[in-house]
C-alpha positions as CSV (number, residue, x, y, z in Angstrom):
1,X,-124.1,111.8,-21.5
2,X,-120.9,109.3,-21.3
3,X,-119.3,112.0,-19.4
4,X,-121.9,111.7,-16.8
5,X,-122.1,108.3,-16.8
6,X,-118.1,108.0,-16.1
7,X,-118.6,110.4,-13.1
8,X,-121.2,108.6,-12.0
9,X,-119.0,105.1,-11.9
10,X,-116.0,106.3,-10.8
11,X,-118.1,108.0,-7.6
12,X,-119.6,104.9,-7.2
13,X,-116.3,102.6,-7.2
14,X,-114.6,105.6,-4.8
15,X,-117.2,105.0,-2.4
16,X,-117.2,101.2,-2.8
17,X,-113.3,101.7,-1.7
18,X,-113.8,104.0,1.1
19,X,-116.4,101.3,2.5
20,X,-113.9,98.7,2.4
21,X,-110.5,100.7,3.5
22,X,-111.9,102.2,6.5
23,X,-113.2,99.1,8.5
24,X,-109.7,97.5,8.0
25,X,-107.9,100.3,8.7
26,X,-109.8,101.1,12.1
27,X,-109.4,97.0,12.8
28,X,-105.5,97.9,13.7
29,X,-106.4,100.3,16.9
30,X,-109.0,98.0,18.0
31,X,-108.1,95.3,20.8
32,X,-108.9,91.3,20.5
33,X,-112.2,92.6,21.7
34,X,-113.1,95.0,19.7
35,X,-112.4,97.7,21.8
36,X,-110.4,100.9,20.7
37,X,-106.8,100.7,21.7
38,X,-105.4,103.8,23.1
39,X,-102.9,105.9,20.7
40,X,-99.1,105.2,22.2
41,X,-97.6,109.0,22.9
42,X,-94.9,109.0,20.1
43,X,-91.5,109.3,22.5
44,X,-89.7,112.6,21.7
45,X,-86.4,112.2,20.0
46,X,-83.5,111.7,22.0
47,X,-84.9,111.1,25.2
48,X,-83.1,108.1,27.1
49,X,-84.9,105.7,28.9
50,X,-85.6,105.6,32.8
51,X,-83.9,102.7,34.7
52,X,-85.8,101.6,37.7
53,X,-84.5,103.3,41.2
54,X,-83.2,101.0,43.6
55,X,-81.9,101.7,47.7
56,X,-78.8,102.6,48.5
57,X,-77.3,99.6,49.6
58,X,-75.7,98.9,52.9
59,X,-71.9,100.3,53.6
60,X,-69.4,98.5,52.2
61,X,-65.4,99.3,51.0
62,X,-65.9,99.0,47.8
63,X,-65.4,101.9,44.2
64,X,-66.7,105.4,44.8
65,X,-67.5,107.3,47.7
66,X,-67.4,104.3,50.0
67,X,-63.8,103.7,49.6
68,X,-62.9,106.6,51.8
69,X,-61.5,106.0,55.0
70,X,-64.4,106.0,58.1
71,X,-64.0,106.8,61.7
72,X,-66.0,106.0,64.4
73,X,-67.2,104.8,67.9
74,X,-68.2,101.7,69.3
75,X,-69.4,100.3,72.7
76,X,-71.6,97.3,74.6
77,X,-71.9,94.7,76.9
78,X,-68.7,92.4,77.9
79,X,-69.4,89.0,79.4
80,X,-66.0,88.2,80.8
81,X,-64.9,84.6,82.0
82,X,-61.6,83.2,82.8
83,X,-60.4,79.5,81.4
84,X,-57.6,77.6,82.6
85,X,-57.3,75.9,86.0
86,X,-57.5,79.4,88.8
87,X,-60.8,77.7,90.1
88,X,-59.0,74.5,90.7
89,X,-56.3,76.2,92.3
90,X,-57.7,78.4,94.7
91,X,-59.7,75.0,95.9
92,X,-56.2,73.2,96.0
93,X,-55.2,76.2,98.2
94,X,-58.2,76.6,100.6
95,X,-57.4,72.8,101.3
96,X,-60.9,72.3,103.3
97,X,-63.3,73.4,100.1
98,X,-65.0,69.7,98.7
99,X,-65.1,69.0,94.9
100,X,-67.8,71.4,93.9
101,X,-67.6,73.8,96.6
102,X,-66.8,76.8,94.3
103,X,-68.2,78.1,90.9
104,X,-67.4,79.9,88.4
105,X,-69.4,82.2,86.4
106,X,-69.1,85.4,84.2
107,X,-68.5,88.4,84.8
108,X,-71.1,91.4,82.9
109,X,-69.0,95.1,81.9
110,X,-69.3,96.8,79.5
111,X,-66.4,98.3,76.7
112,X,-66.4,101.5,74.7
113,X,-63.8,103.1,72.4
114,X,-63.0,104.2,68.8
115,X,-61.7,102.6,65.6
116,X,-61.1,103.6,61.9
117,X,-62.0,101.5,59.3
118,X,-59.0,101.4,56.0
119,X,-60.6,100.0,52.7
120,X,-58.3,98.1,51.1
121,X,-60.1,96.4,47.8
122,X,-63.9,95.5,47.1
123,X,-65.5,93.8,50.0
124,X,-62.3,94.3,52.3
125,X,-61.0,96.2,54.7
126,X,-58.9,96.7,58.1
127,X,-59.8,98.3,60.9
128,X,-57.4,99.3,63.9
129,X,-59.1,100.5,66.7
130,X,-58.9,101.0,70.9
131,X,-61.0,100.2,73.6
132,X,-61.6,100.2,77.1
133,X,-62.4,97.2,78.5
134,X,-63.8,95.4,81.9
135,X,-63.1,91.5,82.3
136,X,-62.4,89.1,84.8
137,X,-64.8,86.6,86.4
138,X,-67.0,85.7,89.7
139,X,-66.5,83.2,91.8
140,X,-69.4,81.4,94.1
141,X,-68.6,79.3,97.3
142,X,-70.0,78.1,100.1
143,X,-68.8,77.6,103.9
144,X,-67.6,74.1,104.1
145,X,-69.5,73.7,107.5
146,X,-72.5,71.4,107.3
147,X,-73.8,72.4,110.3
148,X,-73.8,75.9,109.4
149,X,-76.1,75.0,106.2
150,X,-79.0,76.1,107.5
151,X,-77.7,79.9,107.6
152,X,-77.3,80.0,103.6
153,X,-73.5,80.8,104.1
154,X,-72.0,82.2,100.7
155,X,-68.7,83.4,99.7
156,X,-67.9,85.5,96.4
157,X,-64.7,86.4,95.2
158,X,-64.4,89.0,92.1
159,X,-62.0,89.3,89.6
160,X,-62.6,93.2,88.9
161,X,-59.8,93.8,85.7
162,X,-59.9,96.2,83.3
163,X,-57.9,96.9,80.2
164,X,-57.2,99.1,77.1
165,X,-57.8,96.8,74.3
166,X,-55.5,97.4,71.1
167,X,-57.2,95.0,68.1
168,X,-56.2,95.4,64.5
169,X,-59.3,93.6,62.4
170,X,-59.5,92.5,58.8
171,X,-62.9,92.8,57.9
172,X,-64.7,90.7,54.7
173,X,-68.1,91.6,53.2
174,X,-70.0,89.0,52.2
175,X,-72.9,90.9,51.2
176,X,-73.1,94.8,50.9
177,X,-73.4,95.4,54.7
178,X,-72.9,92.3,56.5
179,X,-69.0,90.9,57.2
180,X,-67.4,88.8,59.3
181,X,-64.1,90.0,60.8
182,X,-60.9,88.4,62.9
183,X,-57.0,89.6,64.3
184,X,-54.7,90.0,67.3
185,X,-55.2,91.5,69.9
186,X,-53.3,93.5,72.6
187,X,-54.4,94.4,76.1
188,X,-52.7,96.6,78.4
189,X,-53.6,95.8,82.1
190,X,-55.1,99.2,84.0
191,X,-56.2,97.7,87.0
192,X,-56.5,94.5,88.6
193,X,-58.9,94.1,91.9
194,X,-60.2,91.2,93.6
195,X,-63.0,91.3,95.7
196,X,-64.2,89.0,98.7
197,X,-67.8,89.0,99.9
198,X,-69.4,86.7,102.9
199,X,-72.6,86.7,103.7
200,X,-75.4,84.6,105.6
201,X,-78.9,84.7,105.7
202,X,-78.8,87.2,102.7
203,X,-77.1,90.0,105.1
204,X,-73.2,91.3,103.6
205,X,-71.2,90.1,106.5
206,X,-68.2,91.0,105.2
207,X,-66.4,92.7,102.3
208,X,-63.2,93.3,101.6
209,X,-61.1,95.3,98.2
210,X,-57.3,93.6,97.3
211,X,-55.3,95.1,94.8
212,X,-54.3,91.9,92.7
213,X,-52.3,94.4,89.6
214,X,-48.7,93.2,90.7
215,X,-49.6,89.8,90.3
216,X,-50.6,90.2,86.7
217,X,-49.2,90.4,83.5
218,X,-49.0,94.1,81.9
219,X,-49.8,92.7,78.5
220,X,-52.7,90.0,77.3
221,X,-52.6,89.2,73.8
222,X,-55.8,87.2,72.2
223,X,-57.1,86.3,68.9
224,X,-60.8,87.9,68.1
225,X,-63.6,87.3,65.9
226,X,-67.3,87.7,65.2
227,X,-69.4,89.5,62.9
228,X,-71.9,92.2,62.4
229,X,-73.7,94.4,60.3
230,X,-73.2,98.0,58.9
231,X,-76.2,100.5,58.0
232,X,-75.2,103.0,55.1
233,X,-76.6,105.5,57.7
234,X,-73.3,104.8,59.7
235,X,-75.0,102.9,62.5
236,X,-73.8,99.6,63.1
237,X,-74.1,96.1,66.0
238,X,-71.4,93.7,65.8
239,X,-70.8,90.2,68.3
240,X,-67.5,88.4,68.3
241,X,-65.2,86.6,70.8
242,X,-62.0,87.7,72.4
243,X,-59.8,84.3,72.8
244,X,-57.0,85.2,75.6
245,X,-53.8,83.9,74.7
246,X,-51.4,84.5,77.1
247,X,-51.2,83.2,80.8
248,X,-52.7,86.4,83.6
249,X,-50.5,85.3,86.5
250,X,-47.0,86.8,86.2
251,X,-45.4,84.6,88.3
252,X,-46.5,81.8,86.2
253,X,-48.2,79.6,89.4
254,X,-50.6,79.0,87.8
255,X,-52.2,79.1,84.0
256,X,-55.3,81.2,83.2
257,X,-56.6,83.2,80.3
258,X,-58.9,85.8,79.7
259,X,-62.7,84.9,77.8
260,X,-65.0,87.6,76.7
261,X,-68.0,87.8,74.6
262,X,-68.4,91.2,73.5
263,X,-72.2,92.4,71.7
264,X,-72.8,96.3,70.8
265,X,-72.9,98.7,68.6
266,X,-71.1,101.5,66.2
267,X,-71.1,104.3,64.4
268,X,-68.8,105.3,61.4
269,X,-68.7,108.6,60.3
C-alpha cells in the first residue's frame, strides 16, 4: 500500500514538472508575439563566410593585373585656332582692310594615333604616344568696298596645317577610372597650305591652293593637358588642351602659335 502511494506521488510531481518545463522551454523559439521562431540551420564546420560581391572597378595602374603595361588607339575632333598677332598682321599688310574687317575663327579636324600607357606606382602612370594631327585656323573678310555691300562680298583665307604630334603624358588617378593628365609636346610639321576663297552673292568666285610649308617652322613644341575617363572594358573619352609654345613663322616676321582643343576617345588593350 505505501509502495503504491509513493508511485502514485512521485507520478503526480513528474507530471506537475513536465507541465511547468515545457511552456518555458517552448517560450525561447517563440517571437515577442508569440509566434514560433524558425530553427537557425546549424552552419557546418569550417565553412568561411561569404563577403558581398562588388564591380570590377574602373582601369586604373595600380597592384595586380592592372599594373601591366596597355597599348592602344585613340582619335576625335580637333578645334584648331591660332593666338598671337597673324590677324593683325595680315590687316597691317592689306593696308586698305578697316579695324574689323577680318575674323578669326577655328578651324574643326580631326586627330587619330596610338599610345602606350607605363604604370609607374598606384594611381600613376605615363603615357608616350603619336598622333596625327590637323590645325591651323580660318580667316573671314569682307571687300572693303562700300558700294559693293549690297553683293555680300566675302573673303576666306585657310590655314590647312597638319602635323605628327609626339606627347609624352603623366597621368594621375584620382578615383579608380577618372585622371587628369599634362606634358610636352612635339610636333613635326607635314604640310602647310593656305587657302583663299572669294565669293559674292553666295557663288565661289574664286579659289586658289598656296603651299605655305617653307614658311613654317619644322618643329612646334606645346604644353598639353585635360582629362578623361577609362572603362575597365578598355574603352575610354578624354578632352584636354594643346598650348603651342613656339612661334609658326620661321622667319620670325611675325609671332603666332598654335591652339587646339582636342575631345575623343580610346581604347587600351
Amino acid at each position: 500500500m505505501k509502495i503504491s502511494r509513493l508511485s502514485g506521488g512521485l507520478a503526480a510531481a513528474c507530471l506537475l514538472i513536465s507541465a511547468v518545463v515545457t511552456p518555458a522551454s517552448a517560450q525561447g523559439t517563440r517571437d515577442a508575439y508569440g509566434n514560433p521562431k524558425a530553427a537557425p540551420s546549424p552552419r557546418p564546420m569550417g565553412s568561411a563566410r561569404r563577403t558581398p560581391a562588388y564591380g570590377k572597378p574602373a582601369y586604373s595602374p595600380s597592384a595586380g593585373a592592372n599594373s601591366a603595361v596597355r597599348f592602344g588607339f585613340r582619335g576625335g575632333l580637333n578645334l584648331a585656332d591660332v593666338q598671337g598677332d597673324a590677324v593683325k598682321t595680315f590687316t597691317d599688310l592689306a593696308g586698305y582692310a578697316p579695324e574689323g574687317t577680318i575674323t578669326r575663327e577655328m578651324r574643326p579636324g580631326f586627330y587619330a594615333g596610338i599610345y602606350a600607357t607605363l604604370p609607374l606606382g598606384p594611381g600613376f602612370a605615363i603615357e608616350p604616344g603619336i598622333s596625327y594631327s590637323e590645325k591651323g585656323t580660318v580667316l573671314q573678310g569682307k571687300v572693303p568696298v562700300p558700294a559693293l555691300d549690297f553683293l555680300s562680298t566675302r573673303l576666306t583665307g585657310t590655314a590647312r596645317l597638319a602635323y605628327v604630334d609626339v606627347p609624352v603624358l603623366a597621368k594621375v588617378f584620382v578615383t579608380p577610372g577618372f585622371y587628369f593628365y599634362a606634358g610636352p609636346q612635339a610636333s613635326f610639321l607635314v604640310s602647310g597650305q593656305a587657302r583663299v576663297e572669294a565669293g559674292a552673292l553666295g557663288f565661289a568666285a574664286y579659289r586658289q591652293d598656296f603651299d605655305i610649308s617653307n614658311q613654317l617652322r619644322k618643329v612646334d613644341f606645346a604644353a598639353v593637358g585635360g582629362l578623361g575617363y577609362q572603362f575597365e572594358n578598355g574603352l575610354g573619352m578624354s578632352a584636354g588642351y594643346d598650348y603651342g609654345l613656339s612661334s609658326l613663322d620661321t622667319g620670325n616676321r611675325f609671332d603666332v602659335q598654335n591652339r587646339v582643343i582636342k575631345v575623343g576617345a580610346n581604347f587600351s588593350f
